[in-house]
C-alpha positions as semicolon CSV with decimal commas, in nm:
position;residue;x (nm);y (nm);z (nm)
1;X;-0,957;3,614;0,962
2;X;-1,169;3,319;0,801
3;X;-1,454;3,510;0,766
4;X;-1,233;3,854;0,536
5;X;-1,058;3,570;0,315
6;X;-1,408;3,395;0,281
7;X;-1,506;3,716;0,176
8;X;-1,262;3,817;-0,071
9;X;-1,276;3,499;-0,240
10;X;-1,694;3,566;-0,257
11;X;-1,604;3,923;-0,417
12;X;-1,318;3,759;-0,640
13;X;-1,578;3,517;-0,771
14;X;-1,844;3,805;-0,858
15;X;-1,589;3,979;-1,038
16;X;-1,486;3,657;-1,278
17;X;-1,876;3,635;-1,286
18;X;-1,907;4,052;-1,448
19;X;-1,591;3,983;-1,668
20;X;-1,699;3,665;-1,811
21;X;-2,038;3,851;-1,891
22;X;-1,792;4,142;-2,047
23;X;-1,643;3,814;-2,260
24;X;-1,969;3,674;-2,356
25;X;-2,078;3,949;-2,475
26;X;-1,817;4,077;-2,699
27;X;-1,812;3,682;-2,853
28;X;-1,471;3,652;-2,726
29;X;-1,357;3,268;-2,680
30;X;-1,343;3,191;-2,293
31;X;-1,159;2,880;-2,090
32;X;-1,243;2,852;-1,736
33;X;-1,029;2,696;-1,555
34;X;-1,076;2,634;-1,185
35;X;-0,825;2,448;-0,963
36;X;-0,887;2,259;-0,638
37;X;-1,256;2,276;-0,712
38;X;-1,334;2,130;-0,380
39;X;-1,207;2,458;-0,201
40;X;-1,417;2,657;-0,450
41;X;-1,713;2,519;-0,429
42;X;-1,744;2,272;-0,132
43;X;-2,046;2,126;-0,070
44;X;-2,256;2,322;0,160
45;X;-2,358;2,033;0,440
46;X;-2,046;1,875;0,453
47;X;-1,797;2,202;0,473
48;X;-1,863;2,184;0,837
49;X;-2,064;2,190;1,140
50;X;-1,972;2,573;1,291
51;X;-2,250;2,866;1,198
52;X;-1,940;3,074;1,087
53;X;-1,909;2,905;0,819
54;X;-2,265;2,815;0,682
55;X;-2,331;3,172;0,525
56;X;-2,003;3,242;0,358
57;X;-1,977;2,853;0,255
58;X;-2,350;2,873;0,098
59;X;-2,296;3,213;-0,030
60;X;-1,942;3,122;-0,248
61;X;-2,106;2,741;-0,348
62;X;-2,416;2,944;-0,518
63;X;-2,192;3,207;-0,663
64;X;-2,011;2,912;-0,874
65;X;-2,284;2,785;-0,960
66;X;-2,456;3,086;-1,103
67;X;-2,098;3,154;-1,243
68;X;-2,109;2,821;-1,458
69;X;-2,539;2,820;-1,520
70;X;-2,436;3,183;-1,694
71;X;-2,170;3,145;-1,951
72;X;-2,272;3,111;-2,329
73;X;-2,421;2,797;-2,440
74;X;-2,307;2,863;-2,825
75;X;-1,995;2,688;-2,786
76;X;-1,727;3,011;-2,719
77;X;-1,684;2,953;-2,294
78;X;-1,555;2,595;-2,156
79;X;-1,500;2,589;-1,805
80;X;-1,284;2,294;-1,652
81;X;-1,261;2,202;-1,303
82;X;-1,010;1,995;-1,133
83;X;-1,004;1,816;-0,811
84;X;-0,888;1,557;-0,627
85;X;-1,186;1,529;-0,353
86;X;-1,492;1,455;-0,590
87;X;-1,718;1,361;-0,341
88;X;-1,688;1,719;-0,128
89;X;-1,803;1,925;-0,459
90;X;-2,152;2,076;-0,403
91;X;-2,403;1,858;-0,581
92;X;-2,599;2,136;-0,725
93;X;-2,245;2,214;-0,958
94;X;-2,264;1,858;-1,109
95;X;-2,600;1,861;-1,255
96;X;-2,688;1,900;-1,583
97;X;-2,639;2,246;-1,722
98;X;-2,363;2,294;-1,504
99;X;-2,063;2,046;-1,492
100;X;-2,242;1,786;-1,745
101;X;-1,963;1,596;-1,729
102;X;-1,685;1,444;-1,512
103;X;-1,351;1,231;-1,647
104;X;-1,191;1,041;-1,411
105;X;-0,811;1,090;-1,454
106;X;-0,618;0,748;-1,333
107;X;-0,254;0,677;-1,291
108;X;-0,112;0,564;-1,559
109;X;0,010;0,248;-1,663
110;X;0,331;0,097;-1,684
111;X;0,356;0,225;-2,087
112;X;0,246;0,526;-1,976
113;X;0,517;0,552;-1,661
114;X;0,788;0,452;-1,873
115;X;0,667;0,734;-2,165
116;X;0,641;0,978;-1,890
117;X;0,975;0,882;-1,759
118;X;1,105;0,892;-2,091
119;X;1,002;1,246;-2,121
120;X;1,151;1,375;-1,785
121;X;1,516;1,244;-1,836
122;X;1,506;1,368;-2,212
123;X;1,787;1,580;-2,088
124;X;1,966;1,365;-1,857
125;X;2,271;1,222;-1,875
126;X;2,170;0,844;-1,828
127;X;2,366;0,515;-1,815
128;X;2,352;0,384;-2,225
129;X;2,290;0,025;-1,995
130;X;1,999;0,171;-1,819
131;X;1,673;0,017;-1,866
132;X;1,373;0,265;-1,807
133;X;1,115;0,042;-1,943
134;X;1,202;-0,193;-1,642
135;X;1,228;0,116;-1,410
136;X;0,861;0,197;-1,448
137;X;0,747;-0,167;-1,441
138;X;0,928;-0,247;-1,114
139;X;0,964;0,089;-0,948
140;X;0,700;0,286;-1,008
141;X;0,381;0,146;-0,885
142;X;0,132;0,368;-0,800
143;X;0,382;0,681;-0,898
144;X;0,189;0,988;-1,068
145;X;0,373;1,206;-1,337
146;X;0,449;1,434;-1,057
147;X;0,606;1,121;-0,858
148;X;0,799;1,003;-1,142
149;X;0,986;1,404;-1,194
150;X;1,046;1,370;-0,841
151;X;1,175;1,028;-0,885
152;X;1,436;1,136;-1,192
153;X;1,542;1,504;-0,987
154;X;1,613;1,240;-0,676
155;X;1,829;0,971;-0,910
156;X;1,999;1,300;-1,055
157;X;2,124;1,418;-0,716
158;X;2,259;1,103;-0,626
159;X;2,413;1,027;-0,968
160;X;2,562;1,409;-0,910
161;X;2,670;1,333;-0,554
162;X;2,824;1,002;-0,666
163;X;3,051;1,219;-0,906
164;X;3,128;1,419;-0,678
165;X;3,314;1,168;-0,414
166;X;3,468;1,008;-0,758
167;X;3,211;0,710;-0,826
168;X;3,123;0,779;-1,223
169;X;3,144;1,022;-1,499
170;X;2,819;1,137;-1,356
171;X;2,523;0,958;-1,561
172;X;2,221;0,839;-1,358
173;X;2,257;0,434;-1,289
174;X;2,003;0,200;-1,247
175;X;2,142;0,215;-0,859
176;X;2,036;0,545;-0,864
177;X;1,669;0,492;-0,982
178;X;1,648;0,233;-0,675
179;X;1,788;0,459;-0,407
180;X;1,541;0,739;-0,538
181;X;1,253;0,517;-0,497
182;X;1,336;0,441;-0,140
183;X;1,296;0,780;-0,070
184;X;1,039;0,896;-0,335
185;X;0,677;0,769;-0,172
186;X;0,381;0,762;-0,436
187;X;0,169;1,008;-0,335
188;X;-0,179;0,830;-0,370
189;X;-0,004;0,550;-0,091
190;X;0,129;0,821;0,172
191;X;-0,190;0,847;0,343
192;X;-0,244;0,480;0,338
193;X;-0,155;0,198;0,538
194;X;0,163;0,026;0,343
195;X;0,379;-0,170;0,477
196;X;0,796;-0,208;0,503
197;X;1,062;-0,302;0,254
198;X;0,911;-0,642;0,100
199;X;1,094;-0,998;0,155
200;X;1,206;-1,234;-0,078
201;X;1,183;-1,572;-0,106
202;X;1,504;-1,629;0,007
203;X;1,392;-1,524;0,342
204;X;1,086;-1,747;0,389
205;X;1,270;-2,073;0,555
206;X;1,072;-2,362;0,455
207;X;0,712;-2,384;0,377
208;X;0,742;-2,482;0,053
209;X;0,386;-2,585;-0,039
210;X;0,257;-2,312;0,106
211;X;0,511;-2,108;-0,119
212;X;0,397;-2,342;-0,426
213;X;0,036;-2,251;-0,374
214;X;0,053;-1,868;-0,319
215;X;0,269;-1,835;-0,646
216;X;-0,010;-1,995;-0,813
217;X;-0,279;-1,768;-0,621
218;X;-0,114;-1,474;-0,666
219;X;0,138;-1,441;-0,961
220;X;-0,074;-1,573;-1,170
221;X;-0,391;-1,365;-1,206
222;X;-0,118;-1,061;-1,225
223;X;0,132;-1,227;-1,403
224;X;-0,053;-1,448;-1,656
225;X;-0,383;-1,282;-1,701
226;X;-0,361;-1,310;-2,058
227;X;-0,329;-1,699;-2,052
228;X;-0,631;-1,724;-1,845
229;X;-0,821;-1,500;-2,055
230;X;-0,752;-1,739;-2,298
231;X;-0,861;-2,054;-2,123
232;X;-1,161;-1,876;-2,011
233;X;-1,100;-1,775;-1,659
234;X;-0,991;-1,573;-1,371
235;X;-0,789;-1,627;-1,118
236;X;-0,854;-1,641;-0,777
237;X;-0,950;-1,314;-0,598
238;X;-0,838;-1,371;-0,250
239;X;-0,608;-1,567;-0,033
240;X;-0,649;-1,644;0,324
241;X;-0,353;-1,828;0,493
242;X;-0,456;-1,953;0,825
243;X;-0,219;-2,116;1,059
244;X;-0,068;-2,123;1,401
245;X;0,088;-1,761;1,531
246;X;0,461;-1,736;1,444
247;X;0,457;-1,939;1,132
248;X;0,568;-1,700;0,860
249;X;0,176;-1,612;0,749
250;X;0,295;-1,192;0,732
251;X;0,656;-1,302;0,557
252;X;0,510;-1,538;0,310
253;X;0,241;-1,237;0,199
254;X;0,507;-0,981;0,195
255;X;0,771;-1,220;-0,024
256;X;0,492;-1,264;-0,272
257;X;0,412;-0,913;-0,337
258;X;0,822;-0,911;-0,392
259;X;0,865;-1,178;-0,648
260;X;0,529;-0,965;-0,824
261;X;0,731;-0,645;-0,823
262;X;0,349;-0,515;-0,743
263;X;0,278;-0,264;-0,467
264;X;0,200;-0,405;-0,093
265;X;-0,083;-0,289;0,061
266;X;-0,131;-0,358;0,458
267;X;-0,459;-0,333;0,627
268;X;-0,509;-0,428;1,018
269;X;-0,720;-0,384;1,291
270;X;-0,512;-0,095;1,445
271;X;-0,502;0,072;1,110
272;X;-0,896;0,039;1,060
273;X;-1,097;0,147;1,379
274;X;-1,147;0,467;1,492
275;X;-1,318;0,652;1,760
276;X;-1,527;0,837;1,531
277;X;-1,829;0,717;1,359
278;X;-1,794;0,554;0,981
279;X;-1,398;0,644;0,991
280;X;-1,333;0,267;0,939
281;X;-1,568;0,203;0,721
282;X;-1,410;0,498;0,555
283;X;-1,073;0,383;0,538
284;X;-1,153;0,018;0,415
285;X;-1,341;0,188;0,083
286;X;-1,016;0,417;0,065
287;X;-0,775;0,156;0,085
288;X;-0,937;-0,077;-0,165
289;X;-0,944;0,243;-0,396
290;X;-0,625;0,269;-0,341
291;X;-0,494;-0,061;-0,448
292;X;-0,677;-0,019;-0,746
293;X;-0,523;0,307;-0,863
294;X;-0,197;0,147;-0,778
295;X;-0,248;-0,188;-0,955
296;X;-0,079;-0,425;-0,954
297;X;-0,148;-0,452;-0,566
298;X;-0,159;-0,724;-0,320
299;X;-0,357;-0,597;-0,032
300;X;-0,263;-0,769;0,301
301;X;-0,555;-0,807;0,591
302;X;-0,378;-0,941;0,903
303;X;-0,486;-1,101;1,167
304;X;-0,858;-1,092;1,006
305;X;-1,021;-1,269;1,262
306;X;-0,965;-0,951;1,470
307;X;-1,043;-0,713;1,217
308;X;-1,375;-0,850;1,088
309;X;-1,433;-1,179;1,270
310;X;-1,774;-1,320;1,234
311;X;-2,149;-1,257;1,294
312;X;-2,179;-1,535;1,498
313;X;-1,969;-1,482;1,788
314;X;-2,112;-1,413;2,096
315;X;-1,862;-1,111;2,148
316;X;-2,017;-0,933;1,812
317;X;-2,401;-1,042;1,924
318;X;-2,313;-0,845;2,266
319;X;-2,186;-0,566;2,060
320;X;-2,350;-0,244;2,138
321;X;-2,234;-0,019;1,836
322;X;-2,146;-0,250;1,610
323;X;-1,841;-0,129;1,417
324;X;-1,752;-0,487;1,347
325;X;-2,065;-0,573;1,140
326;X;-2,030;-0,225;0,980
327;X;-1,686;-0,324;0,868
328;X;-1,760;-0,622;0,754
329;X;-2,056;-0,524;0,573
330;X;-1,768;-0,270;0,413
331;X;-1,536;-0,516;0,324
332;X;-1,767;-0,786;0,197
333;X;-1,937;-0,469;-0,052
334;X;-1,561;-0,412;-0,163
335;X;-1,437;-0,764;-0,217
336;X;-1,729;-0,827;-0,479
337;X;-1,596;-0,496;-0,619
338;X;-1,271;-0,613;-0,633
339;X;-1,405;-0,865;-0,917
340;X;-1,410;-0,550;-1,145
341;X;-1,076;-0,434;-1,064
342;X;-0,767;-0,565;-1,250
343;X;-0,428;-0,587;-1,067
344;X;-0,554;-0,631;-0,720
345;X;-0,515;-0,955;-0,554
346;X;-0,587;-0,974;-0,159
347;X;-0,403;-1,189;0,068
348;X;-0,541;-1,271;0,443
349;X;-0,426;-1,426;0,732
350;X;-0,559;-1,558;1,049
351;X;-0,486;-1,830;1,280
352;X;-0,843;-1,905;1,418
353;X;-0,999;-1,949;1,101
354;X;-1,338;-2,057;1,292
355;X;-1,403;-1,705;1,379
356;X;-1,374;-1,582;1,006
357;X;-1,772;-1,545;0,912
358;X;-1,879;-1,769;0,614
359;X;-1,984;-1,511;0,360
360;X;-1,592;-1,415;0,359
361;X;-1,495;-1,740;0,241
362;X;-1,724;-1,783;-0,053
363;X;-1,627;-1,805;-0,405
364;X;-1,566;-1,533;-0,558
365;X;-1,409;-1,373;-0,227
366;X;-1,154;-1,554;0,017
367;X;-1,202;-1,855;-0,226
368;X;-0,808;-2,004;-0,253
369;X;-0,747;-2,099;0,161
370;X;-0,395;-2,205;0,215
371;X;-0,240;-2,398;0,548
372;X;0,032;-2,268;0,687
373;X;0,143;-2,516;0,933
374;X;0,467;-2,541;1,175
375;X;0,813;-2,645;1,024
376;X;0,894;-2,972;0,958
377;X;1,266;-3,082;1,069
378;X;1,365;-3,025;0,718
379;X;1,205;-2,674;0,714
380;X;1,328;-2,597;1,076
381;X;1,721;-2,672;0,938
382;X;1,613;-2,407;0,642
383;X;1,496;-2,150;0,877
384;X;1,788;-2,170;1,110
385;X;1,996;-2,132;0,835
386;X;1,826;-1,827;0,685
387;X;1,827;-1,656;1,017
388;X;2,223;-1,746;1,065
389;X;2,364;-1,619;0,732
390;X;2,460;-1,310;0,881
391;X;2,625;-1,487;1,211
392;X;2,968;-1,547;1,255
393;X;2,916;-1,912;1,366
394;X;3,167;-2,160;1,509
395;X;3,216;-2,522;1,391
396;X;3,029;-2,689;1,698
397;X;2,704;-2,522;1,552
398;X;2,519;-2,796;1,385
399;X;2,172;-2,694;1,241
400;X;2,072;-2,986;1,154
401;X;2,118;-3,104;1,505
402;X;1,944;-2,765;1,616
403;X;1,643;-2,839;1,404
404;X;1,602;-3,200;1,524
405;X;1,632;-3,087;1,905
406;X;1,335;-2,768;1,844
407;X;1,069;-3,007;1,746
408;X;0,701;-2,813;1,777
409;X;0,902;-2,469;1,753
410;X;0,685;-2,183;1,482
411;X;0,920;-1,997;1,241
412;X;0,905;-1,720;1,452
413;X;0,997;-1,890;1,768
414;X;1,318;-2,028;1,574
415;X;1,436;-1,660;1,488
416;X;1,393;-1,565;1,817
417;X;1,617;-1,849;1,945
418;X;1,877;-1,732;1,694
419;X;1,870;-1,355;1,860
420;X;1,921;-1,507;2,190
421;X;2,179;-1,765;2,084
422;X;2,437;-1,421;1,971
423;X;2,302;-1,272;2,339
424;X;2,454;-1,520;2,500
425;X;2,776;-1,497;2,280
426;X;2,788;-1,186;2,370
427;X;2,745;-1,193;2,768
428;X;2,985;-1,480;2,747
429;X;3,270;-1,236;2,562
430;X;3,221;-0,970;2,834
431;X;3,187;-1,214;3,160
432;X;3,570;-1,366;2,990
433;X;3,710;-0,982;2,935
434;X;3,671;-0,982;2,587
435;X;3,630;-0,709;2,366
436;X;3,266;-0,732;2,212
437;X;3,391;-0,575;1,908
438;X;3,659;-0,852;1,825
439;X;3,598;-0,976;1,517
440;X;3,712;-1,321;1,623
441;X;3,372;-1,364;1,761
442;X;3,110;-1,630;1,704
443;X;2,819;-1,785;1,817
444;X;2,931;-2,116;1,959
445;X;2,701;-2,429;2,007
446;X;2,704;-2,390;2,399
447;X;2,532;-2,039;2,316
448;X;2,218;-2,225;2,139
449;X;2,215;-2,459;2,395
450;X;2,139;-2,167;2,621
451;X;1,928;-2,009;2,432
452;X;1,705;-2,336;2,385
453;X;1,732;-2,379;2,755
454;X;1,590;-2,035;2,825
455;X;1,294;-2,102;2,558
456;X;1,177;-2,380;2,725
457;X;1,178;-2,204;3,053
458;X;0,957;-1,926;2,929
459;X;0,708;-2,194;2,788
């Protein structure tokens, strides 16, 4: 079956070629236009491995390409190719002669989103309140023209839907825009790593020079380029928060890229290495490409001691194949890159900084390193109480006399004393016959005490 549609696509192609000769030579004005070039004209040692496919593969590649060398050079035939995989066109099709040139065609910007957004819901009816300049400057990273119809047809429906159950005269809400976006995925980012709803600040208990620091880091070559354009400078390229495990390092990253409004980016170990040969080093260059097309982007490498680690270690010297060299080799290549690419600020976090090799840590790379230490008391009190506003809590709960008694506990190790503090409400409503869906309810002191008795056993 492969081998009758290759050929019918060969005898398609030397049919165009005859009636573009028919064209030419009765002077008429010819434009060529070829989508998904890549499927056209695939390049002939990377189309794949199987013999099958060699001779129709080779046969259709130099059939294009004698298509193209052939038209008129006297200005009447243009021929325009399109494609979203440059890199598996045959070579021989971008020489000169042939294609002589290729335009990158980038995502727009946030003029261009809200213009383009602008356009769509011409013919909409919208809220006379609703902003769409702020839509496509807090929405719509990343989002093609494509993504942002899909974005408008999705706000529509709800809008409609709301109508329908009697919420509104029907015109599309701001509300509606934000629901749509939850659903409508920029299409560049859905073969990428990216990570979950972001946090806010408000979630981040504590830490508050760490906080003080990453704003600078972070919001400022995004939000303030201009200013330090003006003073003569850049800001700082990379982040690296190293710390203890548990101490809010992934939250703090994530609650950044919130108070941006930029797209978040996650990149891990488990996301990065492969079985197959050059896949990760693959999929670092793609995901750095990625946050560029989508900027503004932080771009979050976890636990980066594991994913890169350092040339040093014993445990990369023993390495036989040496996928962790290759990787960093990548990601060292693509963080100098990264100087040339506007919007795109990356963010790591380890907590055994010794491993991380030297060469990351330069200027210029990971230069801005931030401590992210355990809670003080103070801090402890504010993560308690983040992790509690949701808890129906009785009056013997006293976090400030929580947070003095879970001295040495991480961030993480406090949340997880909160979960177990409403366990033990719970087993204590069903060992007294209550009903566990009585609103009455609430996590009493004797449940943390539990819970912090329980920790302590497990440590």
């Amino acid at each position: 079956m492969r081998d009758a549609f290759s050929r019918a696509r060969l005898l398609a192609l030397r049919e165009l070629r005859r009636e573009c000769a028919a064209a030419g030579a009765a002077r008429l004005p010819i434009v060529l236009f070829a989508d998904e070039l890549d499927a056209l004209c695939e390049a002939r040692d990377g189309g794949g491995s199987a013999r099958v496919r060699a001779a129709p593969l080779g046969a259709r590649s130099a059939c294009v390409c004698a298509l193209v060398e052939q038209l008129p050079v006297d200005g009447s035939c243009l021929f325009i190719g399109a494609t979203n995989r440059l890199h598996a066109l045959e070579p021989a099709l971008l020489r000169s002669g042939r294609i002589d040139c290729a335009l990158p065609v980038a995502l727009g910007t946030a003029d261009e989103r809200e213009a383009v957004l602008c356009a769509v819901a011409r013919g909409m009816a919208l809220d006379p309140a609703l902003p769409l300049a702020h839509v496509a400057r807090t929405l719509c990273h990343g989002y093609s023209q494509a993504d942002c119809a899909a974005l408008c047809r999705g706000a529509a429906m709800l809008a409609l839907r709301r109508a329908a159950d009697g919420d509104g005269d029907g015109r599309v809400r701001a509300a509606d825009f934000e629901r749509a976006a939850a659903r409508v995925q920029p299409t560049v980012l859905r073969a990428t790593a990216r990570a979950g709803a972001h946090a806010g600040w408000a979630e981040v208990g504590g830490q508050e020079a760490a906080k003080l620091q990453l704003r600078r880091a972070v919001e400022w070559p995004l939000n303030r380029a201009r200013a330090l354009a003006r003073l003569g400078v850049r800001g700082a390229r990379g982040v690296l928060l190293h710390g203890p495990p548990g101490s809010s390092k992934t939250l703090l990253a994530r609650a950044v890229a919130a108070s941006v409004g930029c797209t978040f980016l996650h990149l891990s170990g488990a996301t990065v290495y492969s079985p197959y040969v050059g896949e990760a080093e693959a999929t670092v260059r793609a995901t750095f490409q990625t946050a560029a097309a989508c900027a503004p982007t932080v771009l979050f490498l976890d636990e980066l001691d594991a994913l890169v680690g350092s040339r040093g270690t014993a445990a990369r010297a023993s390495s036989s194949d040496g996928v962790q060299s290759r990787v960093l080799s990548t990601l060292l290549t693509e963080l100098d890159g990264v100087e040339r690419a506007d919007g795109v600020v990356l963010v790591g976090a380890t907590n055994r900084i010794d491993l991380i090799d030297s060469a990351l840590l330069r200027p210029g790379r990971l230069d801005t390193l931030i401590q992210v230490g355990h809670p003080s008391e103070r801090d402890r009190a504010e993560v308690l109480r983040v992790h509690t506003a949701r808890m129906p809590l009785a009056p013997s709960v006293g976090l400030l006399d929580l947070a003095a008694r879970t001295e040495g506990q991480s961030a993480a190790a406090l949340a997880q004393l909160c979960v177990q503090a409403a366990l033990c409400a719970l087993r204590r409503a069903s060992d007294a016959g209550h009903s566990l869906d009585d609103d009455a309810l609430e996590v009493a002191g004797e449940d943390f005490d539990k819970a912090l008795t329980l920790a302590r056993a497990q440590t």
